[in-house]
C-alpha positions as CSV (number, residue, x, y, z in Angstrom):
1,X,-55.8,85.9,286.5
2,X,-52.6,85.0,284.1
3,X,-51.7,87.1,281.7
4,X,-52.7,86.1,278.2
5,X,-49.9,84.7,276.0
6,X,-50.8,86.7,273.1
7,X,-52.7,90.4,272.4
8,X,-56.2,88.8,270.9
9,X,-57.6,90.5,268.1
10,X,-61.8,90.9,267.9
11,X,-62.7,91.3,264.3
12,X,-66.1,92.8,263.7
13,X,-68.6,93.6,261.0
14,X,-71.2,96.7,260.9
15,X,-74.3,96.2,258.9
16,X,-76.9,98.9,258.0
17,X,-80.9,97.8,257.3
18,X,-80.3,93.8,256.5
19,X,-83.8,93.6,256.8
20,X,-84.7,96.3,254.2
21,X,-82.0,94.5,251.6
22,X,-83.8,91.3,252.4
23,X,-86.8,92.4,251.2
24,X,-84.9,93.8,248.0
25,X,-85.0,97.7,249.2
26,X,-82.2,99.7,249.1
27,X,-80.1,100.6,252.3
28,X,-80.9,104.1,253.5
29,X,-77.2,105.3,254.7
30,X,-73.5,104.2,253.8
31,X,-70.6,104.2,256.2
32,X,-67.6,106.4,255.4
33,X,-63.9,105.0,256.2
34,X,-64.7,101.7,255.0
35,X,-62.3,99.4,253.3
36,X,-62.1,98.7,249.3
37,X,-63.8,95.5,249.8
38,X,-66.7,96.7,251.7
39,X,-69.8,97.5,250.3
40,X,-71.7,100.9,251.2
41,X,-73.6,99.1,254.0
42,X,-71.2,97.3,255.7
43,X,-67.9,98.1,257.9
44,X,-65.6,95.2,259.0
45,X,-62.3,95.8,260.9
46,X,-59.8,94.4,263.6
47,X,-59.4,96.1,267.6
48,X,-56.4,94.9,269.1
49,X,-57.0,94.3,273.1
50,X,-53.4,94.9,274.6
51,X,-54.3,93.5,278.1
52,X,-57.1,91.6,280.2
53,X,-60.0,93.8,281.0
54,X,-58.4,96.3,278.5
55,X,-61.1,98.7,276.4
56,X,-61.0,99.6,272.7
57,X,-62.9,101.7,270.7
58,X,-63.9,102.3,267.0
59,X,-66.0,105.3,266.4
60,X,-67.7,104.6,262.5
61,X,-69.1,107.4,260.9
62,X,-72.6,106.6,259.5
63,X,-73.8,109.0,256.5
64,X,-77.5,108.9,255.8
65,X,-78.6,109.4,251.9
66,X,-80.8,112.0,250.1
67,X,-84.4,111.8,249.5
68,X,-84.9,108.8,252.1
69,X,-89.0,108.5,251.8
70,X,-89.1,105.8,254.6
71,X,-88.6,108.4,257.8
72,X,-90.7,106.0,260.1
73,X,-89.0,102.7,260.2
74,X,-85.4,103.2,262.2
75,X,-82.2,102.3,260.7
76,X,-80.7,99.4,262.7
77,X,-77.5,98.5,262.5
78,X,-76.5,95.0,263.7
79,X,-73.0,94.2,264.8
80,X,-71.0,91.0,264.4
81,X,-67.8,90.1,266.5
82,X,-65.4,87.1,267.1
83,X,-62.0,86.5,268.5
84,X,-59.5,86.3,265.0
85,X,-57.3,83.7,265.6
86,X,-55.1,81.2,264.4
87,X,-56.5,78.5,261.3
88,X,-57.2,75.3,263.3
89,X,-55.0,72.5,261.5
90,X,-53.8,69.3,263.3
91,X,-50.5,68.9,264.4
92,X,-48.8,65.4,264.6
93,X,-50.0,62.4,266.8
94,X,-48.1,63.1,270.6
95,X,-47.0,66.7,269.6
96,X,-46.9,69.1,272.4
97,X,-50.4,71.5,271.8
98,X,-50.4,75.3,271.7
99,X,-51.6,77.5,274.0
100,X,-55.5,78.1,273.9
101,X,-56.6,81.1,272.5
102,X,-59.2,83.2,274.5
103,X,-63.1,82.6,274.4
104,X,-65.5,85.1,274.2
């Protein structure tokens, strides 16, 4: 395998009891560490993979909130991922093309 031309970043988003909202209910935990612009259920971020084959790790930290009444139904959190990468604009007619990003 080549090497890849550039370090590609995944960003992701962590989502706590989307079904629950839905249906207009509150969400039963928040996660801590989350940025300014993240609301209590949700935590969105970059990992930086140096190398093919290369692991990562973020390790969130999930608080659940007082007086939950629902202790039944679990709490799932969903998990959203995609390769960040370069805004697709056109270059000129017979340019010379840029190296292809990765795929997932």
């Amino acid at each position: 395998m080549a090497p890849l031309p550039v370090s590609p970043e995944l960003e992701f988003v962590l989502d706590v009891d989307t079904e629950r909202r839905r249906r207009g209910q509150a969400p039963r935990g928040s996660f801590l560490g989350r940025g300014p612009a993240d609301p209590e259920h949700q935590l969105s971020g970059t990992l930086e993979l140096p190398r093919q084959r290369s692991r990562a790790c973020v390790t969130p930290t999930f608080q659940l909130h007082d007086g939950i009444r629902d202790k039944l139904r679990p709490i799932v959190v969903t998990l959203a991922y995609g390769i960040r990468g370069p805004g697709g604009h056109r270059g000129e007619r017979g340019a010379v093309l840029p190296p292809l990003s990765p795929a997932l």
